[in-house]
C-alpha positions in Angstrom: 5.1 -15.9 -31.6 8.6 -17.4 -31.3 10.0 -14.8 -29.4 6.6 -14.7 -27.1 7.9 -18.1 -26.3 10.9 -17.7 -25.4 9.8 -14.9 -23.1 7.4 -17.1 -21.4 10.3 -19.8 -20.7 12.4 -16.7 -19.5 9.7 -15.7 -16.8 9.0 -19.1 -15.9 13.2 -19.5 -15.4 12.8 -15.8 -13.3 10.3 -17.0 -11.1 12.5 -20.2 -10.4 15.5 -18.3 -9.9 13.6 -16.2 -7.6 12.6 -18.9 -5.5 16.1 -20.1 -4.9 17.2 -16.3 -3.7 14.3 -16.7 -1.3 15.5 -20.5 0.1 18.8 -18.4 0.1 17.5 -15.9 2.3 15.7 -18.1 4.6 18.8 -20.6 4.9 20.8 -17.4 5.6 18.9 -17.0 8.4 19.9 -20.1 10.2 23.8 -19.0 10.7 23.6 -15.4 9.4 27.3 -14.6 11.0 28.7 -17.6 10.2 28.0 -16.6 6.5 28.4 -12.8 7.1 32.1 -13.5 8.6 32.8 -15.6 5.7 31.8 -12.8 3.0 34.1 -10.8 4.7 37.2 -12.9 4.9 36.6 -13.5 0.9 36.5 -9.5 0.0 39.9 -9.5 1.8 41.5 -12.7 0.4 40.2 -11.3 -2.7 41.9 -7.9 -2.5 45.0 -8.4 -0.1 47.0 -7.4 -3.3 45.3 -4.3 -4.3 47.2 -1.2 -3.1 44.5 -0.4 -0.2 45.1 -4.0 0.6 48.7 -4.5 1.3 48.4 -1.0 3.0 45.7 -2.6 5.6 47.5 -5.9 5.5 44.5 -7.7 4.3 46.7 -11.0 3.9 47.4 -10.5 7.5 43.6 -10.1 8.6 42.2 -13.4 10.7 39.5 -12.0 12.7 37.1 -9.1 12.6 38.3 -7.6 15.3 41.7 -7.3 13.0 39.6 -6.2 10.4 38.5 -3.1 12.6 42.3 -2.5 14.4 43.8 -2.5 10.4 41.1 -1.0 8.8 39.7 2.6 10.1 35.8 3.5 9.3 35.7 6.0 6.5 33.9 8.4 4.8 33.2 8.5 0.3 35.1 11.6 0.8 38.3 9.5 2.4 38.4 7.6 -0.7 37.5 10.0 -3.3 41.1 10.7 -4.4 41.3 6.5 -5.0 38.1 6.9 -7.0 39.5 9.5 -9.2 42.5 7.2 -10.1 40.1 4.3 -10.6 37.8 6.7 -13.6 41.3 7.7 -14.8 42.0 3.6 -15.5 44.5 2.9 -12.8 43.7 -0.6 -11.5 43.9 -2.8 -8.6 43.6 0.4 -6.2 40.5 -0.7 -4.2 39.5 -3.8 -5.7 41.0 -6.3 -7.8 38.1 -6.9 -9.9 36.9 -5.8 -13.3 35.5 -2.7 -12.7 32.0 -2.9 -15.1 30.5 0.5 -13.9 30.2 3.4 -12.2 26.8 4.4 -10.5 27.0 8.3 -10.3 24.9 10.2 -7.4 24.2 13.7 -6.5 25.8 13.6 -3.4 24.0 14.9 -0.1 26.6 17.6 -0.8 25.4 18.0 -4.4 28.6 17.2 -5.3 28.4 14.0 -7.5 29.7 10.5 -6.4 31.4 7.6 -8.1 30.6 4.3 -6.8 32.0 1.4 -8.7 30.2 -1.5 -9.8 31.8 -5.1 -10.0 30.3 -8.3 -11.1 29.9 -9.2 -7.3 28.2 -6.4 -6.1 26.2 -6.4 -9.1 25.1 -10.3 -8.5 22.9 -9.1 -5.2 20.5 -7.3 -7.3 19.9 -9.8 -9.7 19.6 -12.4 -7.1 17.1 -10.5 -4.8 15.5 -7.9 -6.9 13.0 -8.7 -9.6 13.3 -12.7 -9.6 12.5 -12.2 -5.9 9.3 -10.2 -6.1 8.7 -12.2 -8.9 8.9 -15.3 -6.8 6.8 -13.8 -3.9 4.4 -13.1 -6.1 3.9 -16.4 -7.8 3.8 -18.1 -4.4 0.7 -16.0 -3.3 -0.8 -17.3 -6.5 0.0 -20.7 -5.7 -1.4 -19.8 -2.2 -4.9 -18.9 -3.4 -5.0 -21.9 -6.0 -4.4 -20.1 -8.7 -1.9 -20.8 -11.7 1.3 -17.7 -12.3 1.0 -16.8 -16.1 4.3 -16.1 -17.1 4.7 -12.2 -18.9 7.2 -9.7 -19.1 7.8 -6.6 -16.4 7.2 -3.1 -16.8 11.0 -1.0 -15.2 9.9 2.5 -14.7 13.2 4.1 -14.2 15.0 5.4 -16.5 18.6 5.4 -17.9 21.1 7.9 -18.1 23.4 6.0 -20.1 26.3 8.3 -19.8 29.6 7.2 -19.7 33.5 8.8 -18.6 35.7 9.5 -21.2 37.3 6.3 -21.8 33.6 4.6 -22.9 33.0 3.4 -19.1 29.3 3.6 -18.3 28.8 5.9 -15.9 25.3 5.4 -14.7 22.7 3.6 -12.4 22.7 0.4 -10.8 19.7 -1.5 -13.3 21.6 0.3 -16.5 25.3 -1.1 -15.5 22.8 -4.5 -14.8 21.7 -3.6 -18.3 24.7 -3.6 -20.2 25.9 -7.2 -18.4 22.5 -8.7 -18.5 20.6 -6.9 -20.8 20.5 -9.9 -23.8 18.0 -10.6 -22.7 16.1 -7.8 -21.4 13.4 -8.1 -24.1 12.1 -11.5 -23.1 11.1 -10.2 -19.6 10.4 -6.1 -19.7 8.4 -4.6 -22.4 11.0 -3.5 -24.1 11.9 -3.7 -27.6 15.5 -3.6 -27.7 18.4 -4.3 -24.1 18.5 -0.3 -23.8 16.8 0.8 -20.8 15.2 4.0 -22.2 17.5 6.7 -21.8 16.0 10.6 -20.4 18.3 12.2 -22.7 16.5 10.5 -26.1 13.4 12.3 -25.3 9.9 11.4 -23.5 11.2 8.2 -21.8 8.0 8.1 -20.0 5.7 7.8 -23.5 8.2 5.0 -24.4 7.8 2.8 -21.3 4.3 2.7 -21.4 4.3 2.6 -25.9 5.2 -0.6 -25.1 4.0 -1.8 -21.7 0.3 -0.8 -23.0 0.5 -2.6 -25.9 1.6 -6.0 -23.9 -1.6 -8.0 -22.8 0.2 -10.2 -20.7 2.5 -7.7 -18.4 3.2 -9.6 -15.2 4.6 -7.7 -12.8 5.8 -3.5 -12.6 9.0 -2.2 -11.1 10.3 1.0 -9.5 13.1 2.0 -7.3 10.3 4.5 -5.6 6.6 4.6 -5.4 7.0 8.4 -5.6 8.1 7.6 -9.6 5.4 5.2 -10.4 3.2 8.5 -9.2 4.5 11.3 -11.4 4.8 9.0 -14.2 0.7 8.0 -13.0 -0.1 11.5 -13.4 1.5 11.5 -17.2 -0.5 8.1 -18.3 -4.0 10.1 -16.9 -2.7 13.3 -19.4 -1.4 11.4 -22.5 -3.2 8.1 -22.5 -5.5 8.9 -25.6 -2.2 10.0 -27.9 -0.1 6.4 -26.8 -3.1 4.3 -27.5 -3.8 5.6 -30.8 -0.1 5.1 -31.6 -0.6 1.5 -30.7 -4.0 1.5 -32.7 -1.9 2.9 -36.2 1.3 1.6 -35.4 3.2 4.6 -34.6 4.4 7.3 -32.8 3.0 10.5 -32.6 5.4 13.4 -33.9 4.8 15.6 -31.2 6.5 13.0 -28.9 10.3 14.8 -28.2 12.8 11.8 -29.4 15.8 11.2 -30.3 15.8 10.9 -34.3 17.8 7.6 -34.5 15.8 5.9 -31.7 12.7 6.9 -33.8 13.7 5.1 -36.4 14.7 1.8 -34.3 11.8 1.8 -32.6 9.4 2.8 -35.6 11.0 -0.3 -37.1 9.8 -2.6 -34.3 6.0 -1.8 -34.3 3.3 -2.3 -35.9 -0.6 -1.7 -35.6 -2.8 -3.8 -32.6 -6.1 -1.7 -33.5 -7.8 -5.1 -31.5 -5.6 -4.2 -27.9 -6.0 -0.2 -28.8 -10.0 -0.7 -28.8 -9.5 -2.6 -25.6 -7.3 0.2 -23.9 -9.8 2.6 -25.2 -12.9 1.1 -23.5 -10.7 0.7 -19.9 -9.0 4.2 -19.8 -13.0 5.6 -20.8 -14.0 3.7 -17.5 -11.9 5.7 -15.5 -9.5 5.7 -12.6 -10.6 3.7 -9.9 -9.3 0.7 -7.7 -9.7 -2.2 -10.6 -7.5 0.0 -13.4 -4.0 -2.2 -13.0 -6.0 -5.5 -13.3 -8.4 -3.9 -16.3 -5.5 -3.1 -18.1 -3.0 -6.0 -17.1 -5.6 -8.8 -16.5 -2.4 -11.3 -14.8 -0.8 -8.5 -13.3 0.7 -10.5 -10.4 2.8 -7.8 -8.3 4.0 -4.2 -7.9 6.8 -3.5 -6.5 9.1 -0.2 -4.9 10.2 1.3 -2.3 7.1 2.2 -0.4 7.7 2.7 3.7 8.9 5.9 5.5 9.1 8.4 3.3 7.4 6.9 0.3 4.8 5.7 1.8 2.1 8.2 0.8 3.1 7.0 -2.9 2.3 3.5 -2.2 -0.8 4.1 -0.3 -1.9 6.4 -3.5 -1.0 3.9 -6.3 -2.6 1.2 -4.5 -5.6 3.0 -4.8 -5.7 1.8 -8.6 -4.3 -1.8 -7.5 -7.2 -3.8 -5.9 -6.2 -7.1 -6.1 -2.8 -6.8 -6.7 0.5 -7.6 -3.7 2.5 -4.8 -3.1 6.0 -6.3 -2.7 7.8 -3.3 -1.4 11.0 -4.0 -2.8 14.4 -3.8 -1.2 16.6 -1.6 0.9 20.2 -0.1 -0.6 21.6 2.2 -2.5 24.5 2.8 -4.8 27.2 1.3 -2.5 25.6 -1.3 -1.9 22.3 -4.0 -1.5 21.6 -4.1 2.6 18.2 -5.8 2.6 15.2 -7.4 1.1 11.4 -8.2 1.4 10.7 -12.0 2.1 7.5 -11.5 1.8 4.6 -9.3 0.4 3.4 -6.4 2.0 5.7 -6.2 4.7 7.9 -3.3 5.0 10.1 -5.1 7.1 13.4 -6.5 5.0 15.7 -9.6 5.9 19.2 -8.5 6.0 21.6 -9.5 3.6 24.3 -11.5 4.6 25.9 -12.3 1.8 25.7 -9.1 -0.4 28.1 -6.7 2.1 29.6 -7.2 5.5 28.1 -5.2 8.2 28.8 -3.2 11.1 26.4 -1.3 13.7 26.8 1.8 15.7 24.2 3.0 18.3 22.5 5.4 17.3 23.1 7.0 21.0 26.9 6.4 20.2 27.0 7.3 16.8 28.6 10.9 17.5 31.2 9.3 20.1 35.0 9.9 18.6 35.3 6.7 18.1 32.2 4.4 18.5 32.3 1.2 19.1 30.8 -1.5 15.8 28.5 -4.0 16.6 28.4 -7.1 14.4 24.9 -8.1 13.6 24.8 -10.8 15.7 24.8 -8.4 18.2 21.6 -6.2 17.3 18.5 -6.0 19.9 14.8 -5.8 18.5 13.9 -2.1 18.5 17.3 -0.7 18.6 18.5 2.0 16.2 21.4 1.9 14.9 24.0 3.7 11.6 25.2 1.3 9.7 28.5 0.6 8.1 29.3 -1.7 5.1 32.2 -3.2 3.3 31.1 -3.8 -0.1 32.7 -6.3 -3.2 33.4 -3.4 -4.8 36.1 -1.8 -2.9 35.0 0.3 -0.1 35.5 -1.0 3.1 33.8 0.3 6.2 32.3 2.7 4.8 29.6 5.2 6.5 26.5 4.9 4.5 24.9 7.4 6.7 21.8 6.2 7.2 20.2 4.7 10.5 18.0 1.7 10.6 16.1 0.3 13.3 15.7 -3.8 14.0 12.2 -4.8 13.6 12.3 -8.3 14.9 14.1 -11.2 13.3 14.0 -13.9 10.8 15.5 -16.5 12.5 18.8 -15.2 13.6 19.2 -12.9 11.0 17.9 -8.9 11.9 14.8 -8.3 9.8 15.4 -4.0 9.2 13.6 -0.9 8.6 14.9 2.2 7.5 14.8 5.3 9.6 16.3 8.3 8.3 19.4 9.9 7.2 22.2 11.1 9.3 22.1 15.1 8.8 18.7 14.7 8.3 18.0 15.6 12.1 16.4 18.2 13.7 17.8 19.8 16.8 17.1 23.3 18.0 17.6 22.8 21.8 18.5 19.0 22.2 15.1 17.6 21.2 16.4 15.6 18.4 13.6 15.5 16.3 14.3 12.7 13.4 12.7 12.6 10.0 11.2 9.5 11.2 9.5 12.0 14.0 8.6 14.5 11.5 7.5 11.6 9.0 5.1 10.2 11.6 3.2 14.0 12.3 2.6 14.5 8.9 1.0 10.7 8.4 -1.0 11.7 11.8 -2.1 14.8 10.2 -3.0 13.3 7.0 -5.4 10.6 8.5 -6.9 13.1 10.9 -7.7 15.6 8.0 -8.5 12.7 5.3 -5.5 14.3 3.0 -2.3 13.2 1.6 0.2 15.4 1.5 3.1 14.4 -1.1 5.5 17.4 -0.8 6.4 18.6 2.7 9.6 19.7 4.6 11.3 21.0 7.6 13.7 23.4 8.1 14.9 25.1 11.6 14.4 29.0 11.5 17.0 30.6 12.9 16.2 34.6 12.0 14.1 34.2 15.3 15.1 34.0 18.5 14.3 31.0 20.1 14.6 29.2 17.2 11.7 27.2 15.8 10.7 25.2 13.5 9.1 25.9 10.1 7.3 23.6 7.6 6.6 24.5 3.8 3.9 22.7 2.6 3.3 22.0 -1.3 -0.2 21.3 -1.3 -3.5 22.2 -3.3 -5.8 21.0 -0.2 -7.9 24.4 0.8 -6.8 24.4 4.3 -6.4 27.5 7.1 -2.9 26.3 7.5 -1.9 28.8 10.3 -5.4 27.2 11.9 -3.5 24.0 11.9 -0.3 24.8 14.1 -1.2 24.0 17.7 -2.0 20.7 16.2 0.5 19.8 14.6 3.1 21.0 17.3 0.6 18.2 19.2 1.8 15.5 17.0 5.2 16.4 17.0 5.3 16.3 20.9 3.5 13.1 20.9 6.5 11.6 18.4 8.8 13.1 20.8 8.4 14.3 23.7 11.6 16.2 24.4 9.9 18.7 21.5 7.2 19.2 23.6 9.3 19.9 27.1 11.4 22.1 25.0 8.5 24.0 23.9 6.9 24.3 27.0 10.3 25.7 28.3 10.2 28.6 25.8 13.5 26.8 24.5 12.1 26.3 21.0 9.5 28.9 19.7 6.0 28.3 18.1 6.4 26.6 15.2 5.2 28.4 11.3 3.6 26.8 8.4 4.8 28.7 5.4 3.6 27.5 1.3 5.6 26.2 -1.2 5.5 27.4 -4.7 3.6 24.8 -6.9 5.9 23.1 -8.8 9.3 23.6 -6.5 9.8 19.8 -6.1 9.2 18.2 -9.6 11.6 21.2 -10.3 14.6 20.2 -7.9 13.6 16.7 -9.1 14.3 18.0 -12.4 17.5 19.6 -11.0 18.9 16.8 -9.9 18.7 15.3 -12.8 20.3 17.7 -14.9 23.3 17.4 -12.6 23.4 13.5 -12.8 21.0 12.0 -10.6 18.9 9.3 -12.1 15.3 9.7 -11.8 15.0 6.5 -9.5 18.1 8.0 -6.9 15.7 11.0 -6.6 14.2 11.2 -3.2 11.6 13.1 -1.4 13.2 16.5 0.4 11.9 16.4 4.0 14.6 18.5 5.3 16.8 20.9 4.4 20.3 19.4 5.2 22.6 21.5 2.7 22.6 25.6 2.0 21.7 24.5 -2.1 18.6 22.8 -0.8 18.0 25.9 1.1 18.7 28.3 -1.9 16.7 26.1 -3.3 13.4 25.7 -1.5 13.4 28.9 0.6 13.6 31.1 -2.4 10.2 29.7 -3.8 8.3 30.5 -0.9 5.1 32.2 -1.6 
């Protein structure tokens, strides 16, 4: 009862702290320049003495415009050799901070990537991740009249929780969070002990709903991607009846893989609720329809993750269970670095962050020039596209992040952002330029015209015929004449963009083939990924295939 207490007090303090990254985000948008300029005049004060910083003459820096001339835009690859030295222990190289992490990716490449974590950089997702949804989602209570009951979260990604030789954890983003913050992790996630569950003890999945079933009074659920919350979905419909007789006897079933010592913590820290398993029982027997979040989580107040572009066949299919409860969908960043964030619910557009990394802009029609011109983001237009480059407060400093965003509107003064697609994700047989976003938008055309949802689907261009064409691998159970369906999808690829068309019509492209996927291919580079470092949450949906391992990959499990 005590410790139920203190978790309450912890929400409650969440939800306040929550509310005053929002008032942060609106009051950035007054004078988001002013405070973007400043960020980046305190990363260089901060690091004029690191090596990188007397060689850029950071101490020397007044304007951004000096910033640009002493400082040339760079790639991860340019700074990989510093990295190295960095996981070696050599310090003050990038960054003069305490180095408290690294967050390891696959790489676009497949070749992993080490991006450090600081305190700084870390103190953007705690400000504006779950306290913020939390926040939003407590304000639409007050909204409608109705009083926030303060419970814990369910976090659906998992750890890793490996670490370099010298003990340094070498992870993702929430488990560095974790290992600063994690105290007190079991006042507000359904967690037993600061561990984020780690895939290499066993079924993380059955562990994060062990424990999220057995809590009543679960207020709000997390992911990096709707596309988890679905696969994990599909495990909760398959092995609901073994975890809720585990919570009915007070234990866990021995066919569940686990790690033998995290057995025996965990086996310590439970005990029987036959009263909540009888409950459970009674709701999963009721089925799957649009009420099951609220059934089983009564003041389940909001759901959050990355839902637009890509994902957003993920959201649309968990909200299907979620009838009266806010999608917040989340925020918009990635390893380097936090770029944006919801400021309200069920918007997909997201406030830029102004005081998490300094920005600049390229074009996206420049983006290829030698040396393209930077835009600050005081210089943005609504509707423009544009790749965007950040210098973080963890020592990389205008740095490509390779992805291209377009400006929905603003917030104020400051650009409210969407994400587009990934550079090198881009299709271009004969100067059409057809974007993921393009190829994105067919598929959701298709889907509503069919009354389908397609979750794996991707692109590649075939170039063992001559004119090249395009060819998309569906991995689908739907009973469709696929080959039936060409003509109209080519349709809704010209009407996304029109140069495909023209370029079709001028025999320049060739008709495009739908070709099936192997059931299973996806979860199994999912599962690839994985195995070479990824964290569940970093992997996303393939839609293209931009390396010749994705291609080994896919095209070899073709049926």
């Amino acid at each position: 009862m005590f410790k139920k207490q203190i978790s309450k007090a912890a929400m409650r303090l969440m939800v306040q702290k929550g509310k005053m990254s929002l008032r942060r985000m609106e009051k950035a948008s007054e004078n988001p320049m002013e405070q973007n300029r400043a960020l980046l005049m305190k990363i260089l004060q901060a690091n004029r003495d690191t090596e990188f910083g007397r060689e850029h003459d950071f101490g020397g820096i007044r304007t951004i415009e000096d910033f640009k001339n002493n400082v040339p835009a760079a790639n991860y690859e340019d700074y990989a050799p510093m990295l190295e030295r960095m996981k070696n222990g050599e310090k003050n190289v990038l960054v003069a901070s305490e180095i408290l992490g690294y967050s390891r990716t696959s790489g676009s490449s497949g070749v992993p990537k080490y991006i450090p974590a600081t305190k700084d950089s870390l103190k953007a997702y705690v400000n504006y991740t779950w306290t913020r949804a939390l926040a939003l989602g407590a304000k639409e209570l007050e909204r409608q009249g109705k009083k926030f009951v303060p419970g814990r979260g369910v976090f659906l990604s998992p750890a890793t929780n490996d670490r370099l030789p010298d003990g340094m954890l070498c992870s993702n983003i929430a488990e560095i969070g974790a290992e600063q913050y994690g105290t007190f992790y079991p006042y507000i996630l359904a967690l037993p002990t600061k561990e984020l569950f780690d895939m290499h003890d066993g079924d993380y999945i059955y562990n994060i709903y062990r424990f999220a079933l057995a809590d009543e009074d679960i207020t709000f659920m997390f992911s990096v991607f709707f596309s988890l919350n679905v696969s994990q979905f599909a495990y909760l419909k398959e092995n609901w009846r073994t975890i809720v007789d585990d919570i009915e006897k007070g234990t866990i079933d021995e066919k569940i893989e686990m790690n033998p010592s995290l057995r025996k913590k965990l086996s310590e820290l439970i005990y029987p609720m036959p009263e909540r398993a009888a409950y459970l029982r009674r709701q999963f027997e009721q089925g799957f329809d649009e009420t099951f979040f609220k059934r089983i989580w009564p003041n389940l107040t909001v759901l959050c993750g990355v839902g637009n572009a890509s994902f957003k066949p993920a959201a649309d299919y968990i909200r299907s269970f979620a009838k009266g409860v806010p999608f917040d969908f989340s925020i918009y960043g990635a390893s380097e670095g936090l770029i944006a964030a919801c400021n309200q619910l069920e918007s997909t557009d997201m406030q830029l962050l102004v005081d998490s990394c300094f920005y600049e802009f390229i074009p996206i029609d420049n983006a290829n020039d030698p040396e393209p011109v930077t835009l600050t983001l005081d210089r943005l237009e609504k509707g423009g596209k544009y790749e965007i480059l950040i210098t973080t407060q963890a020592g990389l400093y205008r740095y490509h992040l390779k992805d291209v965003i377009e400006v929905k509107g603003f917030c104020g003064k400051c650009p409210m952002i969407s994400f587009v697609y990934r550079k090198g994700q881009l299709f271009n047989v004969a100067g059409e330029k057809f974007s993921e976003e393009d190829a994105r938008c067919t598929i959701e055309k298709f889907e509503k015209a069919h009354n389908i949802s397609l979750e794996h689907w991707l692109f590649y261009q075939d170039t063992d015929v001559m004119p090249n064409r395009y060819a998309l691998v569906v991995e689908s159970g739907e009973d469709i004449d696929w080959d039936a369906c060409i003509d109209e999808i080519e349709e809704y690829m010209g009407f996304f963009n029109k140069r495909y068309t023209s370029q079709r019509d001028k025999a320049f492209i060739g008709r495009m083939i739908i070709r099936r996927q192997t059931p299973g291919t996806h979860d199994a580079w999912a599962a690839r990924c994985i195995e070479k470092g990824a964290s569940a949450s970093q992997v996303k949906p393939v839609h293209s295939l931009d390396n010749e391992e994705k291609r080994n990959f896919f095209l070899q499990r073709i049926e």
